[in-house]
GUSEZA-160162 format. One line per 3 residues: number of its first residue (from 0); their letters; for each residue x, y, z of C-alpha. Coordinates in nm, 4 decimals. Layout:
N
NUM> A> X,Y,Z | ...
//
This chain:
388
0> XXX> -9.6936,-3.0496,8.4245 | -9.3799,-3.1966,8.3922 | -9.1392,-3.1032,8.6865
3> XXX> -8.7654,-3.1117,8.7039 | -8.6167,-3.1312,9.0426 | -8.2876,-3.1375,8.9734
6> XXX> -8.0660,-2.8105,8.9155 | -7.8689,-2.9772,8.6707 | -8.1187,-3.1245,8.4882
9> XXX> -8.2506,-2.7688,8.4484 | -7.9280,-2.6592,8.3181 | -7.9773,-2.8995,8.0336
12> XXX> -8.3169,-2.8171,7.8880 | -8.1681,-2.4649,7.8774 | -7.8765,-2.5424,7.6978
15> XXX> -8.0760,-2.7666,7.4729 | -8.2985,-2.4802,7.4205 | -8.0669,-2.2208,7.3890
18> XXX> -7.8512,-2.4786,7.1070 | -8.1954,-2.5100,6.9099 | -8.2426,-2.2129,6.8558
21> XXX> -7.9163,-2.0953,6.7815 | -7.8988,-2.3837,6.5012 | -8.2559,-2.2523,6.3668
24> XXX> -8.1364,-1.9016,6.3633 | -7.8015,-2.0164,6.1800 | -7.9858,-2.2775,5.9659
27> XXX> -8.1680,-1.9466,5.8676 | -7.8851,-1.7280,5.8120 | -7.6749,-1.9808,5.5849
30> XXX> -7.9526,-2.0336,5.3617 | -7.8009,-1.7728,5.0834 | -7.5181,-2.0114,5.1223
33> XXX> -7.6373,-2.2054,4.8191 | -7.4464,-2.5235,4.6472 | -7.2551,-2.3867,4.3471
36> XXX> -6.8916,-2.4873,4.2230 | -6.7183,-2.2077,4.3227 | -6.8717,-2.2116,4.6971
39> XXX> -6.6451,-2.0502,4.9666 | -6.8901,-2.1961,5.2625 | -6.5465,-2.4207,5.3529
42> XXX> -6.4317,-2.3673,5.7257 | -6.0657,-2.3130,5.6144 | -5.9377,-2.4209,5.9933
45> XXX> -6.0054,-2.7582,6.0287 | -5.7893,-2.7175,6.4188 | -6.1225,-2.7307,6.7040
48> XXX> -5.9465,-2.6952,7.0161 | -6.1665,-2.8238,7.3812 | -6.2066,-2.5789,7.6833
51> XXX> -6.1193,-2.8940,7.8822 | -5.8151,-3.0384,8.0757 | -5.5754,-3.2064,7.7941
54> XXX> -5.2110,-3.2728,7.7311 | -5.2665,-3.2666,7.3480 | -5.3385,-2.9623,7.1463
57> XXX> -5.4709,-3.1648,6.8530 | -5.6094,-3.4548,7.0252 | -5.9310,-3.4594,7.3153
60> XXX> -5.8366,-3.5110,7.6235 | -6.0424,-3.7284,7.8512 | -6.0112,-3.5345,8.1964
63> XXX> -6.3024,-3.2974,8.2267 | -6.3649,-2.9482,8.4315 | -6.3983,-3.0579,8.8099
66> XXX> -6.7720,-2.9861,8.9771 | -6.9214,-2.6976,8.9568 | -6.5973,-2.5075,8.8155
69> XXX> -6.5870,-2.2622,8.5053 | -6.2664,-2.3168,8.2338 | -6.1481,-2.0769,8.0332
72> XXX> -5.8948,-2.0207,7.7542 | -5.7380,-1.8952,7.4044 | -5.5896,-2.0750,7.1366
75> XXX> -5.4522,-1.8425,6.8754 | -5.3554,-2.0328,6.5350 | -5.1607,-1.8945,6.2233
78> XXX> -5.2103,-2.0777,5.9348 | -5.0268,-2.0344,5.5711 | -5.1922,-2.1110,5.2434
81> XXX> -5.5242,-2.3467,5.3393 | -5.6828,-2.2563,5.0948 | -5.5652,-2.2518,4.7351
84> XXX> -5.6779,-2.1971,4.3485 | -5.5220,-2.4198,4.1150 | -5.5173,-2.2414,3.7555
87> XXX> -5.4797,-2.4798,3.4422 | -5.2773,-2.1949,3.2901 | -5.0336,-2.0483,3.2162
90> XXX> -4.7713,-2.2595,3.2209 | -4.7423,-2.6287,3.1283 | -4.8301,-2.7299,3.4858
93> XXX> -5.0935,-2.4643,3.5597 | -5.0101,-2.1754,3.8675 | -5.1568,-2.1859,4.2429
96> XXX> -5.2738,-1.8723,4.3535 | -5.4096,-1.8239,4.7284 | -5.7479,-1.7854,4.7804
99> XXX> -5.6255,-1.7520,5.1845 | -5.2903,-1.6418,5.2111 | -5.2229,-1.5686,5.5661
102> XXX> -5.4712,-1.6247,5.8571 | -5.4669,-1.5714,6.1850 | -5.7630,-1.6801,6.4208
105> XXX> -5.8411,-1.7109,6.7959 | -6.1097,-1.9409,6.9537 | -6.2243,-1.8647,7.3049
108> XXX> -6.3218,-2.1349,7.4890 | -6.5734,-2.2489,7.8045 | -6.5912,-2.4947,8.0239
111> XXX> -6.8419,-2.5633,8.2708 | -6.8573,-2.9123,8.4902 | -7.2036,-3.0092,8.5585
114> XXX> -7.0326,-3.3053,8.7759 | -6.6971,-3.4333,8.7770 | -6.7787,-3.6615,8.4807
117> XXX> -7.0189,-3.3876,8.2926 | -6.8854,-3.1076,8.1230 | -7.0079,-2.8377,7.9203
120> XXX> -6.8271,-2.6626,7.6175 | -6.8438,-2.3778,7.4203 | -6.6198,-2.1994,7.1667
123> XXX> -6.6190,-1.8618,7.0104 | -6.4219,-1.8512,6.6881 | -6.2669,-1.5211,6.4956
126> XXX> -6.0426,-1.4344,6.2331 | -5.8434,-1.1467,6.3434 | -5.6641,-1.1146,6.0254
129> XXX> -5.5990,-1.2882,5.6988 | -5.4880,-1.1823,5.3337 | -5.5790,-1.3425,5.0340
132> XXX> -5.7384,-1.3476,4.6785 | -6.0523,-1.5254,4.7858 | -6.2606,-1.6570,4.4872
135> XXX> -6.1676,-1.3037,4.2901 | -5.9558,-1.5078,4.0408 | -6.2585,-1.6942,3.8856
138> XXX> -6.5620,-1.5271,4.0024 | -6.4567,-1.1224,3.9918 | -6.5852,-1.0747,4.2988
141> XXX> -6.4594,-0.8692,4.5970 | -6.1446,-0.9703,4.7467 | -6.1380,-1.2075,5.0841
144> XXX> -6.2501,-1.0039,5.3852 | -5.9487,-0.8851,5.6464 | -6.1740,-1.0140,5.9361
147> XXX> -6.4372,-1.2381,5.9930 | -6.6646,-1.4102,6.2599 | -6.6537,-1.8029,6.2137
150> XXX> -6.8657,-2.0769,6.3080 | -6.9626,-2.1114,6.7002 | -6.9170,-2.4755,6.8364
153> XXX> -7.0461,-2.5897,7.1420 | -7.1284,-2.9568,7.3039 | -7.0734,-3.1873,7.6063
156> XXX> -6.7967,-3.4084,7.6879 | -6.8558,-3.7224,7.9586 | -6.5604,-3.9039,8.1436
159> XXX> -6.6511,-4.3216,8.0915 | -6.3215,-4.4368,8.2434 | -6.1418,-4.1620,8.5021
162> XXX> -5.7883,-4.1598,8.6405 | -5.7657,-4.0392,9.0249 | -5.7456,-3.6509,9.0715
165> XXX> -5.3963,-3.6724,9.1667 | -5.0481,-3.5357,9.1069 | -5.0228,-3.7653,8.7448
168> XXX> -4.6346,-3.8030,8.8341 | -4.7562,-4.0676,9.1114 | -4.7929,-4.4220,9.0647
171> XXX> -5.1359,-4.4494,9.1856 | -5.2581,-4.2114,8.8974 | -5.1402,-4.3608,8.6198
174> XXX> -5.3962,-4.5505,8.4139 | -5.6638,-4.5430,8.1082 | -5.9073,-4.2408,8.0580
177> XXX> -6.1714,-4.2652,7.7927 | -6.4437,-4.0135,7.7322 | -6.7415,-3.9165,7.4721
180> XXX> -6.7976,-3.5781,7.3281 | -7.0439,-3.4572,7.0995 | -7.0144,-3.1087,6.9684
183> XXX> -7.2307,-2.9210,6.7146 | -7.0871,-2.6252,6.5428 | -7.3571,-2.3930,6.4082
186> XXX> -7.3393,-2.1744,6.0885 | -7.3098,-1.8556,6.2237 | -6.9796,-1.7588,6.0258
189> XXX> -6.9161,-1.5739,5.7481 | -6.9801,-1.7631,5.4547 | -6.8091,-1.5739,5.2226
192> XXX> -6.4870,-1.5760,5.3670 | -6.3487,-1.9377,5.4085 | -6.4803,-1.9276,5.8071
195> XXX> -6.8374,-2.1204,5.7876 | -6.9975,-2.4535,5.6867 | -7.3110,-2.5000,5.4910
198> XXX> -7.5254,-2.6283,5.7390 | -7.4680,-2.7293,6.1088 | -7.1731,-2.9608,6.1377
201> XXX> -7.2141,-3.2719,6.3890 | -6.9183,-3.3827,6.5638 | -6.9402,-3.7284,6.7886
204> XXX> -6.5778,-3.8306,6.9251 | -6.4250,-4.0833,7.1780 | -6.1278,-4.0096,7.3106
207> XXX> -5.8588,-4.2624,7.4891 | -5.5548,-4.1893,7.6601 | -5.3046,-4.3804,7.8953
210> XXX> -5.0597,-4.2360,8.1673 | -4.7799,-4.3688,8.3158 | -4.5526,-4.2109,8.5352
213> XXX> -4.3983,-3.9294,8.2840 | -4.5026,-4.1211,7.9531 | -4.8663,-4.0202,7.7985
216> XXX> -5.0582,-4.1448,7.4635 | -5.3576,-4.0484,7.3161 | -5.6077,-4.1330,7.0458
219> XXX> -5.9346,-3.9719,6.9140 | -6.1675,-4.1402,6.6934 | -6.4988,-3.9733,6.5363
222> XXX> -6.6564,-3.8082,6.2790 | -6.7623,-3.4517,6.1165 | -7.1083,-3.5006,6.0002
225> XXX> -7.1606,-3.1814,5.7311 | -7.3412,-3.0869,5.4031 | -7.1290,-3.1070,5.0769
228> XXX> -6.9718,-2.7612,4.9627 | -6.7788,-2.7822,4.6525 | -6.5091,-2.5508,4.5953
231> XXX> -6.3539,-2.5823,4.2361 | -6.3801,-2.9644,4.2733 | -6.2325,-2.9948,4.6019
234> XXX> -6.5509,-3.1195,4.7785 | -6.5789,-3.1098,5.1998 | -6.8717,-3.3168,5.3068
237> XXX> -6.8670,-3.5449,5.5880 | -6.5316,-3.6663,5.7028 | -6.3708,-3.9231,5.9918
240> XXX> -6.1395,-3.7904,6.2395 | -5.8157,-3.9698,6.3656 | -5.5750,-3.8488,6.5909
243> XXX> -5.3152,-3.9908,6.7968 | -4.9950,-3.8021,6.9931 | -4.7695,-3.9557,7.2268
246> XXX> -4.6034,-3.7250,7.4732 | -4.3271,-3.7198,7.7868 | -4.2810,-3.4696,8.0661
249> XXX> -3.9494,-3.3379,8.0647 | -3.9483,-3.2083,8.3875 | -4.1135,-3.2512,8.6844
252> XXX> -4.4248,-3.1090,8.8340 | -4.5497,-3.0585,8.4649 | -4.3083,-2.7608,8.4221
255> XXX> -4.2506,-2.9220,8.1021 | -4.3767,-3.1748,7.8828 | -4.3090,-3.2154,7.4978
258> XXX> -4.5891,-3.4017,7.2802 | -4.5769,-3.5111,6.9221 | -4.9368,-3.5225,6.7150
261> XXX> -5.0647,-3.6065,6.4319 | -5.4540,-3.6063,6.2934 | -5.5961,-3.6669,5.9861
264> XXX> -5.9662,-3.6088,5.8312 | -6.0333,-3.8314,5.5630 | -6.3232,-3.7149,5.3665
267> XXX> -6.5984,-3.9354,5.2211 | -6.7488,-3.7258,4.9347 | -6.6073,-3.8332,4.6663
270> XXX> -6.4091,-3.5002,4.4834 | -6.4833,-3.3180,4.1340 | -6.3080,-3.2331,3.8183
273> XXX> -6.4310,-2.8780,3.7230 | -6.4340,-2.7774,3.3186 | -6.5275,-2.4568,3.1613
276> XXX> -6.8406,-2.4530,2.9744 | -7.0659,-2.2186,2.7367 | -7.2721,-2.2135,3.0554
279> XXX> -7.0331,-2.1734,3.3143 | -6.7899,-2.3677,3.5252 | -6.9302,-2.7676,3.5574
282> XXX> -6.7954,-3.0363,3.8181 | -6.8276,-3.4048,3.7732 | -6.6952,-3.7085,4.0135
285> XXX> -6.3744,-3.8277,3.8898 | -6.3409,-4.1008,4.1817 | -6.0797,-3.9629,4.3988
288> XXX> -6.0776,-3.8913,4.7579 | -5.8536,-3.6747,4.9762 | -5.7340,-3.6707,5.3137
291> XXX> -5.6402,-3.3507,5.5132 | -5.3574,-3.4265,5.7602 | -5.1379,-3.2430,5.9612
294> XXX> -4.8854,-3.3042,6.2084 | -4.7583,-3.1076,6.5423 | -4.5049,-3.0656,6.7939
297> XXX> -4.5753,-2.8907,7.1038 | -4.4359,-2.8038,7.4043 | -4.6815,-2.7222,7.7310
300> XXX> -4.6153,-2.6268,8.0743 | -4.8360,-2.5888,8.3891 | -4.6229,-2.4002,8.6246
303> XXX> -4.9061,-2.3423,8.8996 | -5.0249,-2.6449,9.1903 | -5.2306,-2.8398,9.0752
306> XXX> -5.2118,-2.7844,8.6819 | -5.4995,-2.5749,8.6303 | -5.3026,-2.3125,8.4317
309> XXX> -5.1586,-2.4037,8.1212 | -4.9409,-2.2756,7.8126 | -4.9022,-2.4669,7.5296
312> XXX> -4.7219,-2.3956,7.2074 | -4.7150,-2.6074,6.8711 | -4.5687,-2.6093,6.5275
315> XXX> -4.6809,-2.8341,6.2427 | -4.7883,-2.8301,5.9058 | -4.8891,-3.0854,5.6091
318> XXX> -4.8864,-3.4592,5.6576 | -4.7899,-3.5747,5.2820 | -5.0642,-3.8449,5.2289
321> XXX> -5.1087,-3.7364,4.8453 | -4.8917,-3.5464,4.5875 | -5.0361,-3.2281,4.6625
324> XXX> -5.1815,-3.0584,4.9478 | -5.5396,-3.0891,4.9972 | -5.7313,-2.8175,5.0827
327> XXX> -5.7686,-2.6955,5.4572 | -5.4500,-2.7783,5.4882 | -5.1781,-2.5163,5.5313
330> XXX> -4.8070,-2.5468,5.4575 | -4.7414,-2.4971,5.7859 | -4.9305,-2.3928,6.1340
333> XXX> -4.8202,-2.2308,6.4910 | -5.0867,-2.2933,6.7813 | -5.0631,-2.1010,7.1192
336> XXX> -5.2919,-2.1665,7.3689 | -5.3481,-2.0227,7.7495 | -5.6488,-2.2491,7.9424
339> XXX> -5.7257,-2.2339,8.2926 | -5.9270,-2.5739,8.3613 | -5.9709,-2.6791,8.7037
342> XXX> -5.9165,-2.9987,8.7242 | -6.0028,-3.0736,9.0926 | -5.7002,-3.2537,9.2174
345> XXX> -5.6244,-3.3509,9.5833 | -5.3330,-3.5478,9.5679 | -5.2939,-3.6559,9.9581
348> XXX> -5.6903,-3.6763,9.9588 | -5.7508,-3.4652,10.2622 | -5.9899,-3.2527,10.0932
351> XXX> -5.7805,-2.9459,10.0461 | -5.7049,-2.9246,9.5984 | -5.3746,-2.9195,9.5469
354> XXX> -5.4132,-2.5955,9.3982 | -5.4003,-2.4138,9.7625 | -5.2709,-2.7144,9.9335
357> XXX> -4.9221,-2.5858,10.0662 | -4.8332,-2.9378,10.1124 | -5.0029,-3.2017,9.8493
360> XXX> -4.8673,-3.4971,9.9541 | -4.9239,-3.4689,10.3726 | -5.3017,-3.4934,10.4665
363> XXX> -5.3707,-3.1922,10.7027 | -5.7047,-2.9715,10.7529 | -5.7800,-2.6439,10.5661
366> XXX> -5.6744,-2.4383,10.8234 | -5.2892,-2.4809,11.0025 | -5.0392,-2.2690,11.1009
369> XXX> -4.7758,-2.4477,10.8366 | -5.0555,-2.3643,10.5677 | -5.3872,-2.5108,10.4370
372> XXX> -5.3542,-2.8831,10.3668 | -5.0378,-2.9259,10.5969 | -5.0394,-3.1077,10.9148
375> XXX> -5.0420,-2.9124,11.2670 | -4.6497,-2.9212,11.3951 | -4.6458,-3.1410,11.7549
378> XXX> -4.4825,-3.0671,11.9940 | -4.1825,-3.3440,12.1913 | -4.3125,-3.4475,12.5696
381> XXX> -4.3102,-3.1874,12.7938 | -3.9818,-3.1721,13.0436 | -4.1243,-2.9628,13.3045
384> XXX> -4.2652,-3.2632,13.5370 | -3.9656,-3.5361,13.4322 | -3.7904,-3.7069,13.7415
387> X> -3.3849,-3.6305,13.7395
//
């Protein structure tokens, strides 16, 4: 009988578990999902924030959730137009009508650090509102849903390179990070709605950064690994994903920091041009490809020691790499996110995090009259016994 000793090792055949079977059940579910041209299986928010530590709110960070520590947070996106029906008439040049107008989702995320390189994720998508013709226009079917459950993500991310767990305003934590995260989102969406893939959607990722002083960059590289839905020619399969910001903190003590991003998800199916026939609407390859990209600017501050809590808020829309939008990409976006992700640092190293430590940069015990982390007060030579 096979035997694991170790508690964390435990925690991994459960989670393993637990992620099979929610992909079987979801594999399952989806299976009504079927390949047609007119499918709405498309996840029409293409943003997948991380429970982790990050700077970005488009690109992975490579800090992850200190030891033994649970994150938590809420990103809450509103996106215009992502989705949209292009109509060959009337008109010379045709008429766009929305299949989503307006949308507005929030993903909850979780966080927990097996070690201080191993760290677990999970994220609980929902649309809490959105407005929009859905595939009505061609199929004269039921309008697009006001609310919907979308696809459930979850993963692992794992620290390769680490900075020190220190104030990152100090010289000595400047530095490269580089992690690996692999994340699975499972079809557990609505399908009919613009909020669920296909099939399971695989998601490997590296992530680099580099810190120095107040200056930041960061880059992610991977890919979306997905079935093909076509939706009026506009196909979504597998795609890459590159992302890259470059950010500066305004003021000290991470009270403010301003970040510029940009990402883009180039897809490899190649897309369709969709003609009316006797029976029914027909797609065939006409060798193009598209390229969803967006670009953001945020502003984040982590007001608390230590920089567990942070806000983060971001504007952004298309990044023109065609002559027309492609599809999953709004006109224009607004992120706000609130994450509390402990990241475990103890600047002055004496053991006490910098989150309680009433004075980071002095080595003192837990316990001292000034406060924990700061250094007893001594006392000058006595003058009771000094000669005159």
């Amino acid at each position: 009988m096979l035997r694991l000793a170790s508690p964390r090792a435990r925690h991994l055949v459960v989670c393993a578990a637990l992620g099979a079977g929610v992909l079987g059940w979801a594999g399952a579910a989806r299976a009504d999902c079927t390949v047609t041209v007119l499918s709405p299986c498309v996840d029409s928010d293409t943003l997948w924030p991380h429970a982790g530590p990050s700077e970005f709110l488009t690109v992975g960070g490579t800090e992850t959730v200190a030891s033994n520590r649970i994150a938590f947070g809420l990103v809450s996106t509103y996106l215009s137009r992502p989705v949209v029906i292009h109509s060959a008439s009337p008109g010379p040049s045709g008429s766009d009508r929305p299949a989503v107008d307006n949308q507005i989702d929030a993903t909850f995320l979780f966080g927990y650090g097996l070690t201080d390189r191993l760290e677990l994720d999970l994220a609980l998508p929902v649309t809490v509102f959105q407005d929009g013709a859905g595939t009505s226009p061609i199929s004269g079917g039921p309008a697009l849903p006001t609310t919907a459950t979308r696809d459930l993500r979850f993963g692992l991310t794992y620290a390769i390179l680490t900075r020190p767990r220190k104030n990152p305003e100090r010289h000595d934590a400047s530095g490269l990070g580089l992690a690996a995260r692999f994340e699975t989102s499972a079809p557990t969406g609505d399908g009919g709605a613009f909020a669920a893939d296909r099939g399971a959607v695989f998601s490997p990722s590296l992530a680099l950064d580099y810190r120095s002083h107040r200056f930041f960059i960061g880059g992610e590289l991977g890919l979306r690994v997905r079935p093909t839905t076509d939706f009026l020619g506009a196909r979504i399969g597998t795609q890459g994903v590159v992302a890259a910001g470059v950010g500066f903190d305004v003021l000290l003590h991470e009270l403010l920091s301003v970040t510029a991003e940009a990402r883009a998800l180039p897809v490899f199916v190649e897309q369709a041009s969709v003609q009316q026939t006797l029976s029914g609407l027909v797609s065939s390859a006409n060798g193009t490809y598209i390229t969803p990209a967006e670009w953001m600017v945020t502003a984040r501050s982590a007001p608390l020691p230590g920089g567990d809590v942070s806000l983060q808020l971001g504007v952004g829309g298309w990044l023109p790499t065609s002559g027309s939008a492609p599809i999953t990409v709004p006109r224009f976006r607004v992120a706000l996110g609130l994450t509390f992700a402990p990241r475990g640092r103890d600047t002055d190293g004496d053991g006490v995090l910098d989150a309680i430590d009433r004075c980071p940069t002095e080595p003192g015990p837990k316990t001292s009259e000034r406060g924990p982390g700061c250094p007893q007060e001594t006392m000058g030579p006595s003058t009771e016994n000094r000669k005159p």
